[in-house]
Phi, psi and omega in degrees: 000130174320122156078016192264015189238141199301173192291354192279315191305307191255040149253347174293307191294344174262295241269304197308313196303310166314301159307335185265308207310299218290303197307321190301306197304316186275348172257044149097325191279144198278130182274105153244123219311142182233140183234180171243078190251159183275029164277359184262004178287174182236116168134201176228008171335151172259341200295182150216121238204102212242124173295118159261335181268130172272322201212089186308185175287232189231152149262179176220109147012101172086356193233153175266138141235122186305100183249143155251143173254132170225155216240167187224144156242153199246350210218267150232175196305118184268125167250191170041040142345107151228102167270142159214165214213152196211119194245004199098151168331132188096321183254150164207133193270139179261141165232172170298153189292308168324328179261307168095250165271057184167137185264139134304200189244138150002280204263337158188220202236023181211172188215148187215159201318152173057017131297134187245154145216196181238158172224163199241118203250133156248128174246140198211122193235125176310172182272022190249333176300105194246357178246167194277164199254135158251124181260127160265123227236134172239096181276145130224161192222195158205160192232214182257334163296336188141197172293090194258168176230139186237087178289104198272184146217151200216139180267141164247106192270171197249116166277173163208155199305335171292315157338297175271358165104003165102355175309148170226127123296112169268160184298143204070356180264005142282001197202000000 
């Protein structure tokens, strides 16, 4: 349920996301920058509204994986938060049941200044995919001028068995 769990939990749940973020960024897999400047906005929206994960955790090949992105707002209140993805052959983006075509925001559908939240993508990449995915990420919102759209790019790195120490996994035998 939106907003029932106390604020220390989900700030331990961004610190965790964040530290698994991190260790991925320091192990060797490659980060590539990503900015936002306001020549990729669309509208006239006032909100601004900032991509912060550049580079998610890794997927595996044949497996659904849960990634999250997370966004900030600098200015005013971005409402009707919607993301969708696009990753290329081979990949296929997932949304939360709750949305159906499209990810929200965590904790409701708007972001108001100096707030971060997530939004939760599931990717699921066939077993021929062995290089990392750019995934193209279509944010839109409305700010109090109107309607905005923010076009992203986000790295998904790839595991491969070699990755992992030569382990093969079957379905279910993780969970």
């Amino acid at each position: 349920m939106y907003g029932a769990e106390p604020a220390e939990e989900r700030g331990m749940k961004k610190l965790t996301a964040f530290a698994v973020g991190g260790a991925i960024a320091l192990s060797g897999t490659p980060a590539f920058a990503q900015t936002i400047d306001d020549s990729e906005l669309i509208g006239t929206g006032d909100a601004q509204v900032t991509l912060i994960t550049q580079t998610t955790a890794p997927v595996k090949p044949g497996f659904d994986s849960w990634v999250l992105l997370d966004w900030m707002d600098d200015i005013t209140e971005a409402s009707q938060f919607q993301v969708r993805a696009t990753g290329g052959e081979g990949v296929h983006v997932g949304y939360p049941e709750n949305t159906f075509d499209h990810a929200s925001l965590y904790f409701n559908d708007t972001l108001v200044p100096g707030e971060v939240d997530y939004t939760a993508l599931n990717i699921r990449v066939d077993p021929s995919v062995v290089a990392p995915i750019l995934l193209d990420v279509t944010l839109t919102y409305v700010s109090a001028s109107g309607p905005v759209t923010v076009e992203s790019v986000v790295v998904v790195p790839v595991l491969s068995d070699a990755a992992v120490g030569g382990l093969s996994y079957e379905e279910g035998d993780l969970g």
